[in-house]
CHARMM-style PDB file with segment names, atoms N, HN, CA, C and O in Angstrom:
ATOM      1  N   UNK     1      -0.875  10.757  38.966  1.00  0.00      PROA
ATOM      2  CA  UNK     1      -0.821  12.062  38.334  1.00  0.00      PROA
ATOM      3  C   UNK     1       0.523  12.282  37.643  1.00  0.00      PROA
ATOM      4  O   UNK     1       0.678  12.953  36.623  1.00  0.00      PROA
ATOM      5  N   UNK     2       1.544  11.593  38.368  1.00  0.00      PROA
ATOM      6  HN  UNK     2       1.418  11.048  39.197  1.00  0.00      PROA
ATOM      7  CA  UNK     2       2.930  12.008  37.185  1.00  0.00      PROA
ATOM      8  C   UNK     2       3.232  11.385  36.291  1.00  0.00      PROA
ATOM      9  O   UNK     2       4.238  11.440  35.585  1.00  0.00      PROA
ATOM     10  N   UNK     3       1.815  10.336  36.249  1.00  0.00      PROA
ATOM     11  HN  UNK     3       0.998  10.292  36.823  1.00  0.00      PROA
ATOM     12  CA  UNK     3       2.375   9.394  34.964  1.00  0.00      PROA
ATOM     13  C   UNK     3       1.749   9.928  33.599  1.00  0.00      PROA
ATOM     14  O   UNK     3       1.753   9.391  32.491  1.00  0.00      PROA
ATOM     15  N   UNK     4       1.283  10.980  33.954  1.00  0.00      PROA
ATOM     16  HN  UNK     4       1.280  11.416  34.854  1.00  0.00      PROA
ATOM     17  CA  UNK     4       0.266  11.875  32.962  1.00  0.00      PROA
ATOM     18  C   UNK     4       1.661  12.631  32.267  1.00  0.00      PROA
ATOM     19  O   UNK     4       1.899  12.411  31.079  1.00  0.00      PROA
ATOM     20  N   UNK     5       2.448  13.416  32.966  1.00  0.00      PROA
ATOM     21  HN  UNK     5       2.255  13.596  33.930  1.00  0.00      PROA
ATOM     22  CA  UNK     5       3.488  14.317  32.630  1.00  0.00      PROA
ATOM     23  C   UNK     5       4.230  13.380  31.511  1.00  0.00      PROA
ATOM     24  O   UNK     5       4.618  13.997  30.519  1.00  0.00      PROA
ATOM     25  N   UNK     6       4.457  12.093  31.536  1.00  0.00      PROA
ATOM     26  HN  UNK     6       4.142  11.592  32.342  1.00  0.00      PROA
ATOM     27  CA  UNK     6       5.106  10.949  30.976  1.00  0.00      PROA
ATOM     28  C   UNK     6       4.032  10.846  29.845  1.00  0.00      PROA
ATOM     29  O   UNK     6       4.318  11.413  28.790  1.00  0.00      PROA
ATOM     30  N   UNK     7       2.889  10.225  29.924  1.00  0.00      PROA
ATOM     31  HN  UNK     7       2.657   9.764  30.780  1.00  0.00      PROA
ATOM     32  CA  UNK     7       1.931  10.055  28.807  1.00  0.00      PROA
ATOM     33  C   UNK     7       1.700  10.502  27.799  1.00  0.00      PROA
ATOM     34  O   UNK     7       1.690  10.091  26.638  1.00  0.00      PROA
ATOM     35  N   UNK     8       1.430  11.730  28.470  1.00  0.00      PROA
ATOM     36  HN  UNK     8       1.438  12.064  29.413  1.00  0.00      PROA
ATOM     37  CA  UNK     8       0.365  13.185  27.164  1.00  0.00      PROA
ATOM     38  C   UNK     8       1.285  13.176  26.430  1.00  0.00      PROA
ATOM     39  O   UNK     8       1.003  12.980  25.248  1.00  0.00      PROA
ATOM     40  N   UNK     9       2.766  13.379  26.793  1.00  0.00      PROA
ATOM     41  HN  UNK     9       2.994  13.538  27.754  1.00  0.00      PROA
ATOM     42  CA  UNK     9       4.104  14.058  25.674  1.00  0.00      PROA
ATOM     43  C   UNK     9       3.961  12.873  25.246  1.00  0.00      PROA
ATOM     44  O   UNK     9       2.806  12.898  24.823  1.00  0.00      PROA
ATOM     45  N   UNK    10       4.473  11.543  25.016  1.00  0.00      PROA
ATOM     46  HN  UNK    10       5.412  11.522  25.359  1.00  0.00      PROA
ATOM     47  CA  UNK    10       4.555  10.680  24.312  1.00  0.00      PROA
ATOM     48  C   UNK    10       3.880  10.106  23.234  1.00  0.00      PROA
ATOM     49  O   UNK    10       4.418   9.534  22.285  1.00  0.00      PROA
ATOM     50  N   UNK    11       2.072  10.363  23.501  1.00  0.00      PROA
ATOM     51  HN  UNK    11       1.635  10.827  24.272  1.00  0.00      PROA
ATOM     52  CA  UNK    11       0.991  10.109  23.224  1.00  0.00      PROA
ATOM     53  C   UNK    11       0.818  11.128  21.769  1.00  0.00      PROA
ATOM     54  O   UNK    11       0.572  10.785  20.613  1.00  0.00      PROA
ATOM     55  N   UNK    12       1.048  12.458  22.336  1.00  0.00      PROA
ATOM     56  HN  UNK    12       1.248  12.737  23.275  1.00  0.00      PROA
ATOM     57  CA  UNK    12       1.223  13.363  21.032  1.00  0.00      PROA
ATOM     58  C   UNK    12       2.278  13.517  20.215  1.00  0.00      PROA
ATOM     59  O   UNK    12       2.344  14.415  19.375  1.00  0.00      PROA
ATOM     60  N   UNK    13       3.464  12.359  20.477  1.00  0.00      PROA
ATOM     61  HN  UNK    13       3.410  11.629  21.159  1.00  0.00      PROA
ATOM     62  CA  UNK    13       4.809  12.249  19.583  1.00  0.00      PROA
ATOM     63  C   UNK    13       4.090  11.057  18.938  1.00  0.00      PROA
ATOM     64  O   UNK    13       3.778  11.056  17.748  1.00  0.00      PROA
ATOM     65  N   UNK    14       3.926  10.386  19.493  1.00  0.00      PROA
ATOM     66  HN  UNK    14       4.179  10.387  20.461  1.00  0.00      PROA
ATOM     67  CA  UNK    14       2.780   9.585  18.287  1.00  0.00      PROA
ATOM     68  C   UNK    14       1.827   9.637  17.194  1.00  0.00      PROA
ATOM     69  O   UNK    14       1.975   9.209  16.049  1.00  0.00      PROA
ATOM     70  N   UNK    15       0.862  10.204  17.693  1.00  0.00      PROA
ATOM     71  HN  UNK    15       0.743  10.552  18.623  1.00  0.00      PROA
ATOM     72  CA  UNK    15       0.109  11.048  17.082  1.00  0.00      PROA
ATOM     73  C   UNK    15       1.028  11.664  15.817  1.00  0.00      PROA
ATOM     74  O   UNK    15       1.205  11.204  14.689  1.00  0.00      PROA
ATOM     75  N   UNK    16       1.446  12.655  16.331  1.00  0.00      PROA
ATOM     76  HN  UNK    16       1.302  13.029  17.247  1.00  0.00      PROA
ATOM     77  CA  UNK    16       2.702  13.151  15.295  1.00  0.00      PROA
ATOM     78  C   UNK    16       3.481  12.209  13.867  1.00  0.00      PROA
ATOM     79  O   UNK    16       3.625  12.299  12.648  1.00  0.00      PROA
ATOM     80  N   UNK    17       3.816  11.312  15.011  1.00  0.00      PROA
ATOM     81  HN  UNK    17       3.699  11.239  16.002  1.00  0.00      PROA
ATOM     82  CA  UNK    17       4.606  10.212  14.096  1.00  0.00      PROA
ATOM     83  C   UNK    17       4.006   9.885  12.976  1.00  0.00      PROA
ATOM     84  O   UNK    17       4.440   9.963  11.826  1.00  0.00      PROA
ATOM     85  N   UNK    18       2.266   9.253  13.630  1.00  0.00      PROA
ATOM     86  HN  UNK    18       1.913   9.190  14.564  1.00  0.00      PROA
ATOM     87  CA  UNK    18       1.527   8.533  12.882  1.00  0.00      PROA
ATOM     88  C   UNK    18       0.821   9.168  11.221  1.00  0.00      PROA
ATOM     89  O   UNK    18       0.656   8.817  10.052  1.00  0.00      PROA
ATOM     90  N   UNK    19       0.591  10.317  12.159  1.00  0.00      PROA
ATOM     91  HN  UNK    19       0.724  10.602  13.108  1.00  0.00      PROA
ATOM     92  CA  UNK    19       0.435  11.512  11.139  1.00  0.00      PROA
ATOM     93  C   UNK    19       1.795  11.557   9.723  1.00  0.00      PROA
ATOM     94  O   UNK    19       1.683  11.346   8.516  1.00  0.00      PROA
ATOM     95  N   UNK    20       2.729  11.843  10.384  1.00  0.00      PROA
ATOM     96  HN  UNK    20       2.820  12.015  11.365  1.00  0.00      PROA
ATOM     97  CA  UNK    20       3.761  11.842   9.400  1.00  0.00      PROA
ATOM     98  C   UNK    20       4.267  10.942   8.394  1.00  0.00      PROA
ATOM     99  O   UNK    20       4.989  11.318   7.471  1.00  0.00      PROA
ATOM    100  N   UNK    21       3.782   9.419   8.622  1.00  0.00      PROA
ATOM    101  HN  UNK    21       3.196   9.114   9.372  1.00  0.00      PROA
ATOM    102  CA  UNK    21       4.091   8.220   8.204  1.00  0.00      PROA
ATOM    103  C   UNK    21       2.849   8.030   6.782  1.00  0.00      PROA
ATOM    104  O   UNK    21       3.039   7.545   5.666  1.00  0.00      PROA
ATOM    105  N   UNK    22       1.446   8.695   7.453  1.00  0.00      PROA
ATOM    106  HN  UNK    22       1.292   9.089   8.360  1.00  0.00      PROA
ATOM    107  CA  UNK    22       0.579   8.201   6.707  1.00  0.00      PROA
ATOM    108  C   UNK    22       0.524   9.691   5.523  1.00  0.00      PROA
ATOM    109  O   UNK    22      -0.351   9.600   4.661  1.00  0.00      PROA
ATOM    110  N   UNK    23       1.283  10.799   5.494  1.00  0.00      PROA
ATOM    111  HN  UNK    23       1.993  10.873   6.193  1.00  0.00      PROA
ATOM    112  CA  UNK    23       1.162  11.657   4.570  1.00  0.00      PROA
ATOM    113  C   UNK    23       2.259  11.273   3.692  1.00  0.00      PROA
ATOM    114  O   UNK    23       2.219  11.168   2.466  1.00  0.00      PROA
ATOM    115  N   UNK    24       3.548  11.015   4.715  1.00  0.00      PROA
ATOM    116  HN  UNK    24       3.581  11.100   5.711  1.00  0.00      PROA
ATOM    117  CA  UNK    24       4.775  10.469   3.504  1.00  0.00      PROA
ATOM    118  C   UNK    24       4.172   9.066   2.769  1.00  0.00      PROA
ATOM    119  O   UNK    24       4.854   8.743   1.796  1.00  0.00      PROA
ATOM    120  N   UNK    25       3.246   8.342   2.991  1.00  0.00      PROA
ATOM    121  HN  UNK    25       2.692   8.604   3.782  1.00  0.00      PROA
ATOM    122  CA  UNK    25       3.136   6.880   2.199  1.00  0.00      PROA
ATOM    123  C   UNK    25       2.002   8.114   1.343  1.00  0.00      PROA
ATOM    124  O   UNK    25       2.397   8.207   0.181  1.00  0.00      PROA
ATOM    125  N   UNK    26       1.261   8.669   1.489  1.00  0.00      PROA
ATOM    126  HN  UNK    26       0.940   8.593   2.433  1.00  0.00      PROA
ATOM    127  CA  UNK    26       0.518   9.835   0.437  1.00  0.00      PROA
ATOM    128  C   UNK    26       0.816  10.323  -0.497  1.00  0.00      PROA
ATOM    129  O   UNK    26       0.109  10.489  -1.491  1.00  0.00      PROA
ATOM    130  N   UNK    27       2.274  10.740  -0.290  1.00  0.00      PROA
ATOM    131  HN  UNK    27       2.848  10.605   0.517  1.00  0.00      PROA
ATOM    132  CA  UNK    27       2.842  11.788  -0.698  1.00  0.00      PROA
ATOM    133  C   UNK    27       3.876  11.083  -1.818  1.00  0.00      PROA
ATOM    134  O   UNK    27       4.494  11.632  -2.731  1.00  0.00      PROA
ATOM    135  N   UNK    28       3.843   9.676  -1.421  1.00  0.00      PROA
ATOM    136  HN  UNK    28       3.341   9.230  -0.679  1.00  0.00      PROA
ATOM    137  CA  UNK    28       4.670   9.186  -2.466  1.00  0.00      PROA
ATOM    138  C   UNK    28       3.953   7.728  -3.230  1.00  0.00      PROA
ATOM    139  O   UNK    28       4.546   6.854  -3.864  1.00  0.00      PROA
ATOM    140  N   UNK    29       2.674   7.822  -2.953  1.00  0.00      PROA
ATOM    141  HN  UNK    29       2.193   8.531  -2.438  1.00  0.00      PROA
ATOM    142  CA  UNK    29       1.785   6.968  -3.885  1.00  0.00      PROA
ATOM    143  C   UNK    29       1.329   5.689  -3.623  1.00  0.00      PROA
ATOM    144  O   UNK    29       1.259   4.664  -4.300  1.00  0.00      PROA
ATOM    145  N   UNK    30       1.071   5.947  -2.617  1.00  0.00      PROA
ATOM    146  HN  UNK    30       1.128   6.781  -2.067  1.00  0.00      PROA
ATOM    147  CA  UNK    30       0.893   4.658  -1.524  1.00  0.00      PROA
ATOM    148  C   UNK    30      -0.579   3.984  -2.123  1.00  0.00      PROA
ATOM    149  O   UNK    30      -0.841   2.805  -2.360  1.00  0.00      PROA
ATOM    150  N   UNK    31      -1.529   5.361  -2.285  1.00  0.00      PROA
ATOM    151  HN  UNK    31      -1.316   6.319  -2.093  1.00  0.00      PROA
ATOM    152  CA  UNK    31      -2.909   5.419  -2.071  1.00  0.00      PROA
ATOM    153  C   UNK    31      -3.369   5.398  -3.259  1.00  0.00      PROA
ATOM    154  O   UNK    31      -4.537   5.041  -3.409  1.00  0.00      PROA
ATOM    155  N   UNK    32      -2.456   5.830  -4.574  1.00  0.00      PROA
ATOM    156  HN  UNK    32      -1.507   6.120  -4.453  1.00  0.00      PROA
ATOM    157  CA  UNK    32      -2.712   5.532  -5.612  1.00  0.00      PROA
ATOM    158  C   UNK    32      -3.843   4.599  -6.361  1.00  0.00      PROA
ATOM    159  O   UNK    32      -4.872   5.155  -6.745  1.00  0.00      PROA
ATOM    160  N   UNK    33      -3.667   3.207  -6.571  1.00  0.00      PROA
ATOM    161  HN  UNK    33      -2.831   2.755  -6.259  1.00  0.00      PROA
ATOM    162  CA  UNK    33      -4.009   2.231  -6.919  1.00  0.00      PROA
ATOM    163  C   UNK    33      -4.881   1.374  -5.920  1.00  0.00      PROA
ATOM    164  O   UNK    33      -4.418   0.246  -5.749  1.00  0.00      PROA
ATOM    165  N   UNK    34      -6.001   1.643  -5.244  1.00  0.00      PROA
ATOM    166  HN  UNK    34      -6.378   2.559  -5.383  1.00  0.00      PROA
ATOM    167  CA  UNK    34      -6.825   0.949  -4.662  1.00  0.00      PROA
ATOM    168  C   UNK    34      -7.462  -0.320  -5.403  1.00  0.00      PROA
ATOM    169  O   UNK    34      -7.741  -1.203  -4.592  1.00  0.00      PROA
ATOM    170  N   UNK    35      -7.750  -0.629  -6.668  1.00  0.00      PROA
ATOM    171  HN  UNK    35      -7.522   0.088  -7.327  1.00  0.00      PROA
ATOM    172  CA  UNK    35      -8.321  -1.293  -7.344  1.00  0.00      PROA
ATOM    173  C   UNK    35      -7.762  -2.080  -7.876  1.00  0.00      PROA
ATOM    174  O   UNK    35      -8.066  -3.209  -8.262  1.00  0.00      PROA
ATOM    175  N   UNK    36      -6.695  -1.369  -7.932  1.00  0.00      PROA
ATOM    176  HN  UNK    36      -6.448  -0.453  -7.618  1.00  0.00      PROA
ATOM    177  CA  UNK    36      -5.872  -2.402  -9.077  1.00  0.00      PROA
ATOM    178  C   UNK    36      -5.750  -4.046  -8.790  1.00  0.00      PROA
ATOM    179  O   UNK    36      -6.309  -4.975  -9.374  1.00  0.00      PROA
ATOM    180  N   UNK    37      -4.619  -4.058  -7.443  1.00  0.00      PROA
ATOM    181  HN  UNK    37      -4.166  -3.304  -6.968  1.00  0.00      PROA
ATOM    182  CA  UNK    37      -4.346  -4.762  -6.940  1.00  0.00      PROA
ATOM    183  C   UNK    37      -5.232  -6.029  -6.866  1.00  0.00      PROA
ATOM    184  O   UNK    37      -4.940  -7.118  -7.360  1.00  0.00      PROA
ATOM    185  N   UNK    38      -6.425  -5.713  -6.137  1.00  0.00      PROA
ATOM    186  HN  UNK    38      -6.662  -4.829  -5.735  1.00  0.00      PROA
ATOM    187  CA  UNK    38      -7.824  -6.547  -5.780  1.00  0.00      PROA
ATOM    188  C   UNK    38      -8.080  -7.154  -7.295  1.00  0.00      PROA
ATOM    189  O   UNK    38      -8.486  -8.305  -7.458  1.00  0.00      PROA
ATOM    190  N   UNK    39      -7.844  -6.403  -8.201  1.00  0.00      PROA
ATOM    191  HN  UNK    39      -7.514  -5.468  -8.068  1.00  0.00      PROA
ATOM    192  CA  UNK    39      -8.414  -7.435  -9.565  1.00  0.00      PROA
ATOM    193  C   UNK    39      -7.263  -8.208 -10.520  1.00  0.00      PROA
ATOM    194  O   UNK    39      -7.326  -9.040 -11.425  1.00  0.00      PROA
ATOM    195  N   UNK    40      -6.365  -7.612  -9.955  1.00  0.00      PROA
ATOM    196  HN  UNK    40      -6.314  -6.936  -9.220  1.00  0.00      PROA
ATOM    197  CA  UNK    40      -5.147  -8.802 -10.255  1.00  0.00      PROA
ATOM    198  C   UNK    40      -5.187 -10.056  -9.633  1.00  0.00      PROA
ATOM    199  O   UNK    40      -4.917 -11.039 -10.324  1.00  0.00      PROA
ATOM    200  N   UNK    41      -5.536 -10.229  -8.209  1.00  0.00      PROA
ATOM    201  HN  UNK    41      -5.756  -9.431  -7.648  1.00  0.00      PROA
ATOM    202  CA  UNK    41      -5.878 -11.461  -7.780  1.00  0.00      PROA
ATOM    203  C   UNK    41      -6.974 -12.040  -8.511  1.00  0.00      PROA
ATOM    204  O   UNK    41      -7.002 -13.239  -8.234  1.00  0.00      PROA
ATOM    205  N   UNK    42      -8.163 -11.645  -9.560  1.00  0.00      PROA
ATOM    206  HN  UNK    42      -8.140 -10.671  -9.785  1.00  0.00      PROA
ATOM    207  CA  UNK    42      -9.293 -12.305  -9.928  1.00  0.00      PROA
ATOM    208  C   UNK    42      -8.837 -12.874 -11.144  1.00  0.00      PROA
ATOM    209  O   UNK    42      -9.671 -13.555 -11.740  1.00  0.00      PROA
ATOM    210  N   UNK    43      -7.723 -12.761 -11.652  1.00  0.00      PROA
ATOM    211  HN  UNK    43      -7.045 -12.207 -11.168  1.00  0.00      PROA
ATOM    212  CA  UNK    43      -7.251 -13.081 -13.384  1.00  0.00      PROA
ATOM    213  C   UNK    43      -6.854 -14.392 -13.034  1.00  0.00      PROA
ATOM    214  O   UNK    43      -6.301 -14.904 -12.061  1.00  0.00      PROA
ATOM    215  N   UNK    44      -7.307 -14.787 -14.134  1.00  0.00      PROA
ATOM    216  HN  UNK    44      -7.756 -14.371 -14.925  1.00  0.00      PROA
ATOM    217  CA  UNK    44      -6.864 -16.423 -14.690  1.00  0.00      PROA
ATOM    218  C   UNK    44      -6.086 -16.711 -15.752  1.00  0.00      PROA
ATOM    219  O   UNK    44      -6.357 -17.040 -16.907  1.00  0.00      PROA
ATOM    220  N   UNK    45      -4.481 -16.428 -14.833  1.00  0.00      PROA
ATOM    221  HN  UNK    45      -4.261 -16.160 -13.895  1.00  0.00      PROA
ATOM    222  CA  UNK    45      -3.267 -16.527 -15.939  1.00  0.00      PROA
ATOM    223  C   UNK    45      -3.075 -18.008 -15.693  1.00  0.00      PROA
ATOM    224  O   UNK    45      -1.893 -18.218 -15.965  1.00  0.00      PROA
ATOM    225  N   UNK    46      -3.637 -19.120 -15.320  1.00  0.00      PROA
ATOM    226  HN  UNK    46      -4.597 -18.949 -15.100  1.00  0.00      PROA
ATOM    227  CA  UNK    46      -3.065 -20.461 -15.150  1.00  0.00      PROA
ATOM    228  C   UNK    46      -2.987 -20.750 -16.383  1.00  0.00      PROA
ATOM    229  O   UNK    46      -2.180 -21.628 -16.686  1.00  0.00      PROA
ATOM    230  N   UNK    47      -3.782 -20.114 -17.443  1.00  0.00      PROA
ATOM    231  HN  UNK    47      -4.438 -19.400 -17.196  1.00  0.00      PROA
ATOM    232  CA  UNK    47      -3.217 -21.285 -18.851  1.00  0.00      PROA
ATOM    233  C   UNK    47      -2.359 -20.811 -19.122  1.00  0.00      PROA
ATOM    234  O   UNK    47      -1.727 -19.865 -18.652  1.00  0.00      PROA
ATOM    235  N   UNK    48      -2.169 -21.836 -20.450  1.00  0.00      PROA
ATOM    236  HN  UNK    48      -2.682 -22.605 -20.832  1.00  0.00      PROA
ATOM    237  CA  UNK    48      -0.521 -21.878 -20.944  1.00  0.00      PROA
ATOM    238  C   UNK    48      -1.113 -20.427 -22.371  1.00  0.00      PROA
ATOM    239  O   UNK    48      -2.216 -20.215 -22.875  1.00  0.00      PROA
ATOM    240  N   UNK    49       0.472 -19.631 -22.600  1.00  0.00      PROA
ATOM    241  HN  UNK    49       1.368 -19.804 -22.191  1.00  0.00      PROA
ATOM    242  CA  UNK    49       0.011 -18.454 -23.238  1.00  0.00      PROA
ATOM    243  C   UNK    49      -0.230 -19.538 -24.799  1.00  0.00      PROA
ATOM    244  O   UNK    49       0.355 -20.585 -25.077  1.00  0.00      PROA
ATOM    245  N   UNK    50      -1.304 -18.795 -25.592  1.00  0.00      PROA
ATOM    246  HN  UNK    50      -1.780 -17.945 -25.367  1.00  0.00      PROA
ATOM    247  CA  UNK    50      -1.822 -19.172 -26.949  1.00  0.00      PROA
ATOM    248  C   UNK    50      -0.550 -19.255 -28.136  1.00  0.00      PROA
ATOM    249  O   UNK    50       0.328 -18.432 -27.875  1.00  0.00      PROA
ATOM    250  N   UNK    51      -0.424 -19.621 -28.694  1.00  0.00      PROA
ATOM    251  HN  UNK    51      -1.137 -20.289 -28.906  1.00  0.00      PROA
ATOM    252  CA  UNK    51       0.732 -19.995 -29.990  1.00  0.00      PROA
ATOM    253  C   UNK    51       0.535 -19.119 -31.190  1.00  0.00      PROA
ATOM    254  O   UNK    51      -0.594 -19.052 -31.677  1.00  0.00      PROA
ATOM    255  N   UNK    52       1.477 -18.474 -31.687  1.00  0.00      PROA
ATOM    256  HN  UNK    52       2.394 -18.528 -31.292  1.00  0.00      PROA
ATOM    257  CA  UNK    52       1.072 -17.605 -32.588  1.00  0.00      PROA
ATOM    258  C   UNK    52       0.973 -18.558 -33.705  1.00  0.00      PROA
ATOM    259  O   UNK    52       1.411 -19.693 -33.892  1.00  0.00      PROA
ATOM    260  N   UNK    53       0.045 -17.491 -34.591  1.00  0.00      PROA
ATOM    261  HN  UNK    53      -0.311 -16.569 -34.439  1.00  0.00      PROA
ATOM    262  CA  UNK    53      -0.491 -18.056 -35.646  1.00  0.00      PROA
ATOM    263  C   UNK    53       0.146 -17.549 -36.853  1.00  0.00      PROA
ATOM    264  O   UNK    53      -0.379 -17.579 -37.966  1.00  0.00      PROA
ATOM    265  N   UNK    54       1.562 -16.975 -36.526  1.00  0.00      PROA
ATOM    266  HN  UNK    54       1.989 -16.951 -35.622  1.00  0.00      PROA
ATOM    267  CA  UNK    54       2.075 -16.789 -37.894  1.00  0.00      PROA
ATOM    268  C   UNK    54       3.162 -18.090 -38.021  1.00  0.00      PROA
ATOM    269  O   UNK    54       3.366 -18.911 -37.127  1.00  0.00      PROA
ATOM    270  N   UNK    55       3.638 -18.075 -39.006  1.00  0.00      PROA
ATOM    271  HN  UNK    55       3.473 -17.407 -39.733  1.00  0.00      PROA
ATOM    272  CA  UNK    55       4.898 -19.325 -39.148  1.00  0.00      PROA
ATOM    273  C   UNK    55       5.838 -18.756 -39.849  1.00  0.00      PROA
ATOM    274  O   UNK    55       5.614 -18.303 -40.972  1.00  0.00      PROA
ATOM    275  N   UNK    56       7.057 -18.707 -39.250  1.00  0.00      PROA
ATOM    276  HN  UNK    56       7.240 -19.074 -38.338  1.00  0.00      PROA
ATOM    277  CA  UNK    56       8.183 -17.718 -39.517  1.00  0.00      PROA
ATOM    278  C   UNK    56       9.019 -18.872 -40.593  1.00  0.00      PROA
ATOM    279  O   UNK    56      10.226 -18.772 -40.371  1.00  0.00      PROA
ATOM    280  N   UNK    57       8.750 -19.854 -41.608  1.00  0.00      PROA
ATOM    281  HN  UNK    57       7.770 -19.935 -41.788  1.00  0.00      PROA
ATOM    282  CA  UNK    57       9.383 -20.405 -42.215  1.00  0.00      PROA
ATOM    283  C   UNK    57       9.668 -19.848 -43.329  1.00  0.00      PROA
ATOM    284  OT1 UNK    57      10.412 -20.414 -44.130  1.00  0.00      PROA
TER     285      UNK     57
END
């Protein structure tokens, strides 16, 4: 029973914490860009970039 007196408070400074961590990453654009990311991994930059077709002579 007194390890409850120890628990609950700690348990809800957590809570707290966790809360606070996931509104500040919110709050500063964490959550923004869900998509983006995921389709940057699907691009196929391995080739070499194309050669322009003007000729600066």
């Amino acid at each position: 029973m007194e390890a409850l007196y120890l628990l609950i408070p700690l348990s809800v400074l957590l809570v707290f914490g966790a809360l606070w961590l996931f509104f500040r990453a919110a709050d500063h654009g964490q959550f923004d860009d869900l998509v983006g990311p995921g389709l940057r991994v699907l691009q196929d930059d391995d080739r070499p970039p194309a050669p322009d077709d003007k000729k600066s002579d």
